[in-house]
DSSP file (Angstrom, degrees, kcal/mol; ACC not computed):
  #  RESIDUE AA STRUCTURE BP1 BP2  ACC     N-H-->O    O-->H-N    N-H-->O    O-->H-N    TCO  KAPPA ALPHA  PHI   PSI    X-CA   Y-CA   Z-CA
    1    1 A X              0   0    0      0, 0.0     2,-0.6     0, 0.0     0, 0.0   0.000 360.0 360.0 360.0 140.5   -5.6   15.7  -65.4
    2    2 A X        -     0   0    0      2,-0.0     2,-0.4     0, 0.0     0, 0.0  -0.945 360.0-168.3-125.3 103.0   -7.3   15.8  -62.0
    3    3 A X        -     0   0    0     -2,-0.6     2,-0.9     2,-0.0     0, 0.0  -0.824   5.8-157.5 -95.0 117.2   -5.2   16.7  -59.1
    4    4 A X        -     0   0    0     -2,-0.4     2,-0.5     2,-0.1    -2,-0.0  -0.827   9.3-167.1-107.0 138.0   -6.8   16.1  -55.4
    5    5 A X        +     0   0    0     -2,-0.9     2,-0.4     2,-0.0    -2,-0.0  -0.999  32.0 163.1-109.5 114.1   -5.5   18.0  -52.2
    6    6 A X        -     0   0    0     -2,-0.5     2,-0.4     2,-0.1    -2,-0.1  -0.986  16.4-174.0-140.1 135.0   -7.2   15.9  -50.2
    7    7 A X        +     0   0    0     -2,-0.4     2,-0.3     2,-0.0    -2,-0.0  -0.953  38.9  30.2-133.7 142.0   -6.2   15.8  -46.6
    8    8 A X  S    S-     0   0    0     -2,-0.4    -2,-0.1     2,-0.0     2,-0.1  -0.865  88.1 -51.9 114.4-146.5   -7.2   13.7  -43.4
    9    9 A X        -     0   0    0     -2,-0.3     2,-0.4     1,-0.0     3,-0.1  -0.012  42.5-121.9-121.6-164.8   -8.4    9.9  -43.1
   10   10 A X    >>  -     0   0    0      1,-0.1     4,-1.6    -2,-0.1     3,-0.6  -0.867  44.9-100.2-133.3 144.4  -11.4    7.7  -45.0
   11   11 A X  H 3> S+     0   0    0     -2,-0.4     4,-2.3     2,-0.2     5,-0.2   0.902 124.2  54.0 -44.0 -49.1  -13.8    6.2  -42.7
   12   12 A X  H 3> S+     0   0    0      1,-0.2     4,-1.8     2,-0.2    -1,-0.2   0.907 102.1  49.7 -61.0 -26.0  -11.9    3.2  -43.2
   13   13 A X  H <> S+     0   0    0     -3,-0.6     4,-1.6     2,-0.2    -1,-0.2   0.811 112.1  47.1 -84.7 -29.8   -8.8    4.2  -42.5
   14   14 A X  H  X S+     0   0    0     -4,-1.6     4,-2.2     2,-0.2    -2,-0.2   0.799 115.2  55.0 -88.0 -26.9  -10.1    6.0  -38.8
   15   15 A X  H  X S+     0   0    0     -4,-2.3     4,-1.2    -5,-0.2     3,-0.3   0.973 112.5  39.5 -83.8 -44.3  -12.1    2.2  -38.3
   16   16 A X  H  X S+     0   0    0     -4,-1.8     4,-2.1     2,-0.2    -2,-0.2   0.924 112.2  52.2 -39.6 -57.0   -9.0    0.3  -38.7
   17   17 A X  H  X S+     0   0    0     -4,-1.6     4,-1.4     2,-0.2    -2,-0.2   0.862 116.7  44.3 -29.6 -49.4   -6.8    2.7  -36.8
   18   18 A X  H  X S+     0   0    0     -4,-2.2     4,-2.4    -3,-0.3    -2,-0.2   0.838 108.3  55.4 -83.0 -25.7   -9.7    2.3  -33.8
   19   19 A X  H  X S+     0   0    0     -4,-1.2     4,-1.1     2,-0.2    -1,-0.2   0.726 110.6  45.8 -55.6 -43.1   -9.8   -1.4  -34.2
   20   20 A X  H >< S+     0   0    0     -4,-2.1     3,-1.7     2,-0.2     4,-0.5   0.963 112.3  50.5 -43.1 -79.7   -5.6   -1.7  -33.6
   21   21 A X  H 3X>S+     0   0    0     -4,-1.4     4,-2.1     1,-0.3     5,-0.5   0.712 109.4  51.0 -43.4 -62.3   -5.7    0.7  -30.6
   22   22 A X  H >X5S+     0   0    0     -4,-2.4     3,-1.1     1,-0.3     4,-0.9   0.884 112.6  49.0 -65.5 -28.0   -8.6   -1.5  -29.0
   23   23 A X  H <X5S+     0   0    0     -3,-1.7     4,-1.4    -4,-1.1     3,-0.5   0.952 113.0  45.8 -49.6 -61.1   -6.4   -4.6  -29.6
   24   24 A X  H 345S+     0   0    0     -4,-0.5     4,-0.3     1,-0.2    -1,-0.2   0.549 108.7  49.6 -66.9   1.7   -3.7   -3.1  -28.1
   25   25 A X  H <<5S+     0   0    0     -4,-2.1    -2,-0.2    -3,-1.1     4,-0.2   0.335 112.0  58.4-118.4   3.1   -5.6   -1.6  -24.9
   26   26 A X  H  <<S+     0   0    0     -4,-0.9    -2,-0.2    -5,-0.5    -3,-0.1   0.606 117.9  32.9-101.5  -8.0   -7.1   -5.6  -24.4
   27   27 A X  S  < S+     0   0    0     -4,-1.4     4,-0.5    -5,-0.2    -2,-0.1   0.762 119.1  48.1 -85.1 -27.7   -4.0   -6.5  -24.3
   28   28 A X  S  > S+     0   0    0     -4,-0.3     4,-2.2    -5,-0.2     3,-0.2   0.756 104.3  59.1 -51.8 -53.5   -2.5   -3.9  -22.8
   29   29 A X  H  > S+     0   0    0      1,-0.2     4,-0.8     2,-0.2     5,-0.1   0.765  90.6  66.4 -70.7 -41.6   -5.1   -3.3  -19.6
   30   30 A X  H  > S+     0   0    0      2,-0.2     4,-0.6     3,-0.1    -1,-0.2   0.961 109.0  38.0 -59.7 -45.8   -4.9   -6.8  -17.8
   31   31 A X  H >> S+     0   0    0     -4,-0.5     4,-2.6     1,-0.3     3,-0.5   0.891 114.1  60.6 -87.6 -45.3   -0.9   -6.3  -16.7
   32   32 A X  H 3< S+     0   0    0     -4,-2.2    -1,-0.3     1,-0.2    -2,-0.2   0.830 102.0  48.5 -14.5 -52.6   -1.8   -2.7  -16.1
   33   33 A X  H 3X S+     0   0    0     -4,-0.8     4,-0.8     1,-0.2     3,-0.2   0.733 112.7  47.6 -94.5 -29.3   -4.3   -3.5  -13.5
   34   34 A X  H <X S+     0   0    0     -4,-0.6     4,-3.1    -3,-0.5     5,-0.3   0.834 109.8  51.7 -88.4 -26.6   -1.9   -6.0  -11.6
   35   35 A X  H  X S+     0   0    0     -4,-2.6     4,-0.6     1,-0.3    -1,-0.2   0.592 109.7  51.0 -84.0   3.0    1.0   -3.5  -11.6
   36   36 A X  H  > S+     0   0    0     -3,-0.2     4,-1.7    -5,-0.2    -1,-0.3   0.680 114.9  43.8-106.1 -22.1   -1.4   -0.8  -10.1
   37   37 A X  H  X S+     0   0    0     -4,-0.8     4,-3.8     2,-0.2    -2,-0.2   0.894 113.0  47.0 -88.8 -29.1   -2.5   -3.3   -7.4
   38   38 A X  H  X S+     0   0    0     -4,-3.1     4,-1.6     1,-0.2     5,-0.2   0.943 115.6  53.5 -80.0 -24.1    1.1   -4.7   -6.5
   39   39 A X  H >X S+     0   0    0     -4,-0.6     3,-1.7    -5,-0.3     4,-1.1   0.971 108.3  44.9 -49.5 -69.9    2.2   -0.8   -6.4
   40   40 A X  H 3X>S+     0   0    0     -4,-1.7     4,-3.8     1,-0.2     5,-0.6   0.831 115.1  48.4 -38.9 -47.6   -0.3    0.2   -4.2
   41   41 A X  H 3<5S+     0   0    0     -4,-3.8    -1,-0.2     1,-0.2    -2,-0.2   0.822 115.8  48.8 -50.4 -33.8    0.4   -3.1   -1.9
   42   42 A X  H <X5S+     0   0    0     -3,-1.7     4,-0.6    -4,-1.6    -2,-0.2   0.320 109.8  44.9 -61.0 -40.5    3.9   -2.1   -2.2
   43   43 A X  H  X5S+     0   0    0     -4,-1.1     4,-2.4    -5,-0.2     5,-0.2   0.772 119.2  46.0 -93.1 -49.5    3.5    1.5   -1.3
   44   44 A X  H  X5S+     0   0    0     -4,-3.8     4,-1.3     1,-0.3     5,-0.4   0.767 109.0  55.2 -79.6 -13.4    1.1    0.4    1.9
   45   45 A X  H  ><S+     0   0    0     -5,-0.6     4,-2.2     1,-0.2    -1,-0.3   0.976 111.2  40.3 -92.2 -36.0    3.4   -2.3    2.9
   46   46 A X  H  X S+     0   0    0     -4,-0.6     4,-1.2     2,-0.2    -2,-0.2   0.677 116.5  54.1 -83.2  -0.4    7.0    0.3    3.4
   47   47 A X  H >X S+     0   0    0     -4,-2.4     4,-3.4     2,-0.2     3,-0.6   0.962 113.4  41.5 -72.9 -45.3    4.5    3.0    4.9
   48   48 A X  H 3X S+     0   0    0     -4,-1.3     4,-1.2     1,-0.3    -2,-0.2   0.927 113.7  50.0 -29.0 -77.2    3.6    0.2    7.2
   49   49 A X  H 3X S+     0   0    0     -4,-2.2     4,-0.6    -5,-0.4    -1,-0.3   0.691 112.4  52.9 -12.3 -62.8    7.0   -0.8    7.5
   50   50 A X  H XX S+     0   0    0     -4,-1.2     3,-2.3    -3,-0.6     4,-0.9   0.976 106.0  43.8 -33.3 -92.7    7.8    2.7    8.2
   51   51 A X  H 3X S+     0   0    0     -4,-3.4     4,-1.0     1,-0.3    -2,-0.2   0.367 104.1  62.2 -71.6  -8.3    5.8    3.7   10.8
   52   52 A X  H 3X S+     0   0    0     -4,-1.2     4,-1.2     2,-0.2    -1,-0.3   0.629 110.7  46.2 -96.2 -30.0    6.2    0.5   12.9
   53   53 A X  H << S+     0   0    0     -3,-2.3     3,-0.3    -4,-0.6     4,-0.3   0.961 108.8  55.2 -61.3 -36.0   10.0    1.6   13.0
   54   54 A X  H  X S+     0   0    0     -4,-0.9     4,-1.5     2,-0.2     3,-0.5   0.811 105.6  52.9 -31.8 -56.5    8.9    5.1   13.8
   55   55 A X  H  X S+     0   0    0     -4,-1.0     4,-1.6     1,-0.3    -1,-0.2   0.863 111.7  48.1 -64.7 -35.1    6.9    3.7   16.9
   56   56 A X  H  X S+     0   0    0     -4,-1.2     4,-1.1    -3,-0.3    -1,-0.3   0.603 103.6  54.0 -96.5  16.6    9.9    2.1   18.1
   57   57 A X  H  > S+     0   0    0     -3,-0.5     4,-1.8    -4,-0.3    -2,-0.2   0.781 108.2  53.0 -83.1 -38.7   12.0    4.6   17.8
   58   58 A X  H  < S+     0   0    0     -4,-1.5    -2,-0.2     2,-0.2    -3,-0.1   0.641 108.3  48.6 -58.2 -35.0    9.7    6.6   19.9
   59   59 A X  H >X>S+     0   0    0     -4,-1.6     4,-3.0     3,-0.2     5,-2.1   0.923 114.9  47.3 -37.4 -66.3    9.4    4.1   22.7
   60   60 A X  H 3<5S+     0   0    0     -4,-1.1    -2,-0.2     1,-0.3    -3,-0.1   0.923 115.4  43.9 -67.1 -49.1   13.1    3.8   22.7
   61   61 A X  T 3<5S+     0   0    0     -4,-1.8    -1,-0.3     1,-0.2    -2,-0.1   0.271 120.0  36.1 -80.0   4.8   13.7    7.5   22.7
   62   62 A X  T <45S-     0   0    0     -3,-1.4    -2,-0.2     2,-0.2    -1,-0.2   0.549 100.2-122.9-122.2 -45.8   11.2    8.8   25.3
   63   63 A X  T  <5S+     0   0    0     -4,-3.0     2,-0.3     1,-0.5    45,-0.2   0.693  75.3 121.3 113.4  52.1   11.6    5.7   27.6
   64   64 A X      < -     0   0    0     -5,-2.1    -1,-0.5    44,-0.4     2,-0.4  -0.926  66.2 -96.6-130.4 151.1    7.3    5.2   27.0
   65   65 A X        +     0   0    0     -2,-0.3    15,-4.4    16,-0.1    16,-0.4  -0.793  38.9 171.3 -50.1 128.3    5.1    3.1   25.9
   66   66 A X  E     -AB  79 106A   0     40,-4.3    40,-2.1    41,-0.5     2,-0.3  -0.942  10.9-161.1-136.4 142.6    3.6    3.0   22.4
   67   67 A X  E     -AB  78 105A   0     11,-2.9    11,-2.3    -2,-0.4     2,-0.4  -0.863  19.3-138.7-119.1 170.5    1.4    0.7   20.3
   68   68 A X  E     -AB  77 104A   0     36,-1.1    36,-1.4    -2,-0.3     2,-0.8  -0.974  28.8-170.7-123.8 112.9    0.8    0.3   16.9
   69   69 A X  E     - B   0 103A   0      7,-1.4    34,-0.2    -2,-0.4     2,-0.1  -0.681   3.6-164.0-119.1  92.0   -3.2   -0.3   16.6
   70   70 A X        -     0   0    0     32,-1.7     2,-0.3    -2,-0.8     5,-0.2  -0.335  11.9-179.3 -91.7 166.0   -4.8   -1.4   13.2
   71   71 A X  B >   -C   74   0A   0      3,-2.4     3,-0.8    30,-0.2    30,-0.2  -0.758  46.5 -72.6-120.8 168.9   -8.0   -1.4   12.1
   72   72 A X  T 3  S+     0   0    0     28,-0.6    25,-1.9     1,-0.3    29,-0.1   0.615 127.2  12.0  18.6 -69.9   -9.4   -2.6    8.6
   73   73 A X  T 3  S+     0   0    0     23,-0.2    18,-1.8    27,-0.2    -1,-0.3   0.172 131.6  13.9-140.8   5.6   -8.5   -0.3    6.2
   74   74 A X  E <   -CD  71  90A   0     -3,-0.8    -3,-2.4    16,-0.2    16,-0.3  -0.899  55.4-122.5-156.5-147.9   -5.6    2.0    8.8
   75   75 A X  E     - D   0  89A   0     14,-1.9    14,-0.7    -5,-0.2     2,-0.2  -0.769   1.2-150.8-145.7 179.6   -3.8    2.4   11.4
   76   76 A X  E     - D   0  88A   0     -2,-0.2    -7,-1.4    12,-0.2     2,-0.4  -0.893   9.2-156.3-148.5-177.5   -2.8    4.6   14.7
   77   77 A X  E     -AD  68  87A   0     10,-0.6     9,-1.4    -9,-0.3    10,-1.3  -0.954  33.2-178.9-164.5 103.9    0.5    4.8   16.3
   78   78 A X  E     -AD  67  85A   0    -11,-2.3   -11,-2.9    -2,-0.4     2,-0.5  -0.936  30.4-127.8-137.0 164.5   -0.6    6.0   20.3
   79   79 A X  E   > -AD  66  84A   0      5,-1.7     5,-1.1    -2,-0.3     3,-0.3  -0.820  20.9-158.8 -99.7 117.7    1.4    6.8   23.5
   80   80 A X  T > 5S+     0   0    0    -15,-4.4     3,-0.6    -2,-0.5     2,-0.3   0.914  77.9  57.2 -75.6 -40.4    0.0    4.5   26.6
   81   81 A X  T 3 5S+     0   0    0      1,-0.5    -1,-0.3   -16,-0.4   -16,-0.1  -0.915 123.1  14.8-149.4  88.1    1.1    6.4   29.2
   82   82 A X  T 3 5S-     0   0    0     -2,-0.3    -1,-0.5    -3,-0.3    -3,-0.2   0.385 105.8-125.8 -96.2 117.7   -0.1    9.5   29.0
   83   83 A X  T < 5 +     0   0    0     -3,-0.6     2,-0.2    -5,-0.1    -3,-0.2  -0.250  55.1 128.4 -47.4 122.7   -2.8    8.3   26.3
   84   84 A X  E   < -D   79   0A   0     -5,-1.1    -5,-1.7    -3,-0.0     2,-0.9  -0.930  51.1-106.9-155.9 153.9   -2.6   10.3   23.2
   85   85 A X  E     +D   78   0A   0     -2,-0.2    -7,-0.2    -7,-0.2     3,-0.2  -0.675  27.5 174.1-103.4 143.5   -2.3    9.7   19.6
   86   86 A X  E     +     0   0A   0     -9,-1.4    -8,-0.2    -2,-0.9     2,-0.2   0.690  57.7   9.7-107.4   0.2    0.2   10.3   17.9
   87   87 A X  E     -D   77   0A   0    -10,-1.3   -10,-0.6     2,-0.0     2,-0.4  -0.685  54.9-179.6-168.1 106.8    0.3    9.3   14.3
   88   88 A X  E     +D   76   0A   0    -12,-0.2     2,-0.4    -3,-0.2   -12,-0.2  -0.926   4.7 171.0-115.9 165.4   -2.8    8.1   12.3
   89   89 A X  E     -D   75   0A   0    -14,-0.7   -14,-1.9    -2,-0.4     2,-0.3  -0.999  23.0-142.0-157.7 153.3   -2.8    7.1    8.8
   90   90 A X  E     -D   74   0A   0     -2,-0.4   -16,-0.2   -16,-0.3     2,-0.1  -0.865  33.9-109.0-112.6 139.8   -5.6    5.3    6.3
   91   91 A X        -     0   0    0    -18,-1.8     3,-0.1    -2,-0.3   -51,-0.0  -0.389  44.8 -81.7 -57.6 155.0   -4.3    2.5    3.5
   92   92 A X  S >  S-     0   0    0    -52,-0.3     3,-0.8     1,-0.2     2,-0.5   0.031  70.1 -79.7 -37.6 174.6   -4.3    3.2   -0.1
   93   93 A X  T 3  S+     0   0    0      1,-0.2    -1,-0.2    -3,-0.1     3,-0.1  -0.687 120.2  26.3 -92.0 153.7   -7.6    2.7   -1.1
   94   94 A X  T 3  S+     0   0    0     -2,-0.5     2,-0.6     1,-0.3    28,-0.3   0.106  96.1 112.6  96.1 -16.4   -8.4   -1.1   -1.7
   95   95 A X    <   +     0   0    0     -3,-0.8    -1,-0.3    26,-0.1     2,-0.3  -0.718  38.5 157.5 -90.9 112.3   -5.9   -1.9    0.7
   96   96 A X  E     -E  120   0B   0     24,-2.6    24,-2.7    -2,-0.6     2,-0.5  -0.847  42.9-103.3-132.8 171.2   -7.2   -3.4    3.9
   97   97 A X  E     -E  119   0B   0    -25,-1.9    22,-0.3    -2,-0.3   -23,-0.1  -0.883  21.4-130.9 -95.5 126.2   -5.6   -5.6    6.5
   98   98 A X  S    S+     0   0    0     20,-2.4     2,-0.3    -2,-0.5    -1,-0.1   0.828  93.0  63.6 -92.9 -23.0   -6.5   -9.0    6.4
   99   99 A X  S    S-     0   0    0     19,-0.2     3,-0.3     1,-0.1    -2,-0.2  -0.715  85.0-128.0 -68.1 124.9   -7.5   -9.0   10.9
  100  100 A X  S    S-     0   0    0     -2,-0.3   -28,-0.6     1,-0.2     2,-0.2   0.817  91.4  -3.1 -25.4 -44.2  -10.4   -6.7   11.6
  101  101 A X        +     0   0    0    -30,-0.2    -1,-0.2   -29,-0.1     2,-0.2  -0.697  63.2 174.8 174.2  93.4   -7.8   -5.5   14.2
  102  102 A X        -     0   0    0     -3,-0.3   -32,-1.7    -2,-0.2     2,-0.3  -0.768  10.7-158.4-111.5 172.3   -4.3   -6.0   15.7
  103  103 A X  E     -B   69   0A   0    -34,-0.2     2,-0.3    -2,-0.2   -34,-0.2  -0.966   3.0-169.2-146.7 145.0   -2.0   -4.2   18.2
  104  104 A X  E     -B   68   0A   0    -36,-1.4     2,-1.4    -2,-0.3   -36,-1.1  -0.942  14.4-146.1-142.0 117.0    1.7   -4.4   18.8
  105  105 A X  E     -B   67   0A   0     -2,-0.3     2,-0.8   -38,-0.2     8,-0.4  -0.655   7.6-156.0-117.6 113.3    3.3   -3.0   21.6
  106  106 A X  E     -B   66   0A   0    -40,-2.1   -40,-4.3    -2,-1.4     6,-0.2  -0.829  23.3-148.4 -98.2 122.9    6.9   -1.2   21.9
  107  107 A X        -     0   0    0      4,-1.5   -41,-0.5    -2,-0.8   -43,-0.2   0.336  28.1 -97.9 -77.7-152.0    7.6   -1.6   25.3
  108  108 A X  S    S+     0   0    0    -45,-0.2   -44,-0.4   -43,-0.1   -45,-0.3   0.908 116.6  64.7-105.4 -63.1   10.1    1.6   26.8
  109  109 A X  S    S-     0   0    0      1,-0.2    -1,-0.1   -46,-0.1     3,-0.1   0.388 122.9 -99.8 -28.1 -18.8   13.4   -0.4   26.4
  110  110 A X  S    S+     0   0    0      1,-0.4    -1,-0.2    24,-0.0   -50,-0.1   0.323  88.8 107.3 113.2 -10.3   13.2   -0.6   22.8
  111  111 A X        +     0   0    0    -52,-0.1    -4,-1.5    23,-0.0    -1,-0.4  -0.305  36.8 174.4 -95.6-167.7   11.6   -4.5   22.4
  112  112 A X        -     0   0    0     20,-0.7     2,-0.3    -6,-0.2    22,-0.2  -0.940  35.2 -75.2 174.6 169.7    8.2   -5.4   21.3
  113  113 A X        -     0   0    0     -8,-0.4     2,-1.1    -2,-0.2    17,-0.0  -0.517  54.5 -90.1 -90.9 147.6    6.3   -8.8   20.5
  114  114 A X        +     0   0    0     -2,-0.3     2,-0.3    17,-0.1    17,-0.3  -0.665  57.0 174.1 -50.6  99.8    6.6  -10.6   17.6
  115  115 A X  E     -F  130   0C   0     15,-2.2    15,-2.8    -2,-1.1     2,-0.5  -0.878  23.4-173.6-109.9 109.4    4.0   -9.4   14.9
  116  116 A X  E     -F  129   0C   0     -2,-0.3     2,-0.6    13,-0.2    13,-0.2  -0.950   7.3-168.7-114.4 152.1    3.2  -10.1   11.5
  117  117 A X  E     -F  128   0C   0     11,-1.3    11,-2.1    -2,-0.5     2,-0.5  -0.991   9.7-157.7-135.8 135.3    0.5   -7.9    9.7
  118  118 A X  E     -F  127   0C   0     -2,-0.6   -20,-2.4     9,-0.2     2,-0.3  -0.926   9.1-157.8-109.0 122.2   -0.5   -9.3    6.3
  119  119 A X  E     -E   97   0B   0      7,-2.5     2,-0.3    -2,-0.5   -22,-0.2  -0.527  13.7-179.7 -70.1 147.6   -2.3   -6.4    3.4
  120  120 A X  E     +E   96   0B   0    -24,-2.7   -24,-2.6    -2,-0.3     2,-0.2  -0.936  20.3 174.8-159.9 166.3   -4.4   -7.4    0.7
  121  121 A X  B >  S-H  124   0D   0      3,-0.8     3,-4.2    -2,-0.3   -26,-0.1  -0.852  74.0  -7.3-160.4 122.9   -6.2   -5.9   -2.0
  122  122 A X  T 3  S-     0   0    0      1,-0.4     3,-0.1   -28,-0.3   -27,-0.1   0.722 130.1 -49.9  76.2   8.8   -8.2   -8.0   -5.1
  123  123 A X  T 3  S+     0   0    0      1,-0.4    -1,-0.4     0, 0.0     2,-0.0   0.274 121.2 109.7 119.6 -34.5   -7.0  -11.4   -4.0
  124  124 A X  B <   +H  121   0D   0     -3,-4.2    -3,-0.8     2,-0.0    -1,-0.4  -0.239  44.3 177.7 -87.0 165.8   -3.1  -10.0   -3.9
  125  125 A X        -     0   0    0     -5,-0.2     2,-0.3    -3,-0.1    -5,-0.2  -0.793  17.8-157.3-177.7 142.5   -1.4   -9.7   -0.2
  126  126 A X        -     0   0    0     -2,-0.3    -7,-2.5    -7,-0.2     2,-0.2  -0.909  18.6-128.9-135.4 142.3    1.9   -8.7    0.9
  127  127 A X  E     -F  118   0C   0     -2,-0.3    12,-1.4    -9,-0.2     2,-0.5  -0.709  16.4-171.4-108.2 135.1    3.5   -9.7    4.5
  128  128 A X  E     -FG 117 138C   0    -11,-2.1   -11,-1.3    10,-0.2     2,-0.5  -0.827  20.7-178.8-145.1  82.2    4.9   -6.9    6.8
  129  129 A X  E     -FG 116 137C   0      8,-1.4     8,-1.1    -2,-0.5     2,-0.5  -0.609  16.0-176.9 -99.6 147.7    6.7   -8.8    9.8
  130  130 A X  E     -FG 115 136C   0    -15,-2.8   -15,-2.2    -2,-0.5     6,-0.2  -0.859  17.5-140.6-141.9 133.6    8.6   -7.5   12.8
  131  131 A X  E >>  - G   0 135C   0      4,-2.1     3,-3.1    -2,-0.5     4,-1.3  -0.352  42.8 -87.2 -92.1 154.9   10.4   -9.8   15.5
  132  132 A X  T 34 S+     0   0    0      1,-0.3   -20,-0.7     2,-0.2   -17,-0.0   0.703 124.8  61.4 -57.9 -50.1   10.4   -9.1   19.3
  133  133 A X  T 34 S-     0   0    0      1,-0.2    -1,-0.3   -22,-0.2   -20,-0.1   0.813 117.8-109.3 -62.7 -24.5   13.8   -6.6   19.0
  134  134 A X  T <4  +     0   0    0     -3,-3.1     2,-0.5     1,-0.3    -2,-0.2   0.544  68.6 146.5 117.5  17.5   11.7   -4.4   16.7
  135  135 A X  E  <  -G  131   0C   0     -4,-1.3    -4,-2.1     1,-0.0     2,-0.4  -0.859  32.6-150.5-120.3 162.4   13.3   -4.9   13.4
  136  136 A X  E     +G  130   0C   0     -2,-0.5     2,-0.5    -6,-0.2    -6,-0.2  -0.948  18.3 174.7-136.9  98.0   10.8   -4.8   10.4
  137  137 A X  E     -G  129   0C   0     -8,-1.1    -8,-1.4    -2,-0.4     2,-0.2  -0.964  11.7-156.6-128.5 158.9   10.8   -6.3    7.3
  138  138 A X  E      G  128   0C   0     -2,-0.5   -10,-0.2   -10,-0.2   -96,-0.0  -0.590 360.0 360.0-102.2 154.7    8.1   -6.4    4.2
  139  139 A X              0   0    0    -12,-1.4   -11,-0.1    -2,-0.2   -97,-0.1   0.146 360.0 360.0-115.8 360.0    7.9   -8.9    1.8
């Protein structure tokens, strides 16, 4: 009688095994790829969010002007009067803004102009508005 201790896989058994797995990472990969973009949008729209209360909080609480000035792909958060900056920050990567370039100004009193600033990445885009009192919400 012929006993094998035979341990580990067959070539067949490791080519089926790799054959599942690729099934399951082509299905797998598409919903992946959208949940990494709507995070990132998601993360860049409450920093946004964020930092556009920040600015008017700083207005209100120094009695200054400050605008909120984007570019492309970031942002800056400056002081008018005495010009400085005061806060800059870059999007996630992919994330751009869909204007070259807007500005929003918190006046000293605590208001500001109506604004909306839209993100996108890949086709996706999330809306980040704030109304003349200053208040700021993201979609």
């Amino acid at each position: 009688m012929h006993h094998s201790d035979r341990h580990g896989f067959t070539l067949l058994e490791l080519i089926i095994i790799v054959g599942i797995l690729g099934v399951i990472m082509l299905v797998a990969v598409p919903p992946m790829s959208r949940f990494i973009i709507s995070n990132r949008l998601a993360g860049s729209t409450n920093t946004v969010a964020g930092d556009l209360r920040y600015a008017r909080s700083l207005a209100s609480a120094q009695r200054r002007s400050y605008e909120f000035r984007s570019t492309a792909t970031g942002y800056s958060i400056v002081s008018v009067t005495p010009a400085s900056t005061v806060l800059t920050r870059s999007l996630e990567p992919g994330v751009r803004f869909s204007a070259a370039s807007d500005t929003a100004r918190f006046y000293s009193f605590g208001l500001t102009q109506s604004k909306v600033f839209t993100l996108q990445k890949d086709g996706h885009s999330r809306v980040v508005r704030m109304n003349a009192t200053g208040q700021v919400t993201g979609d």
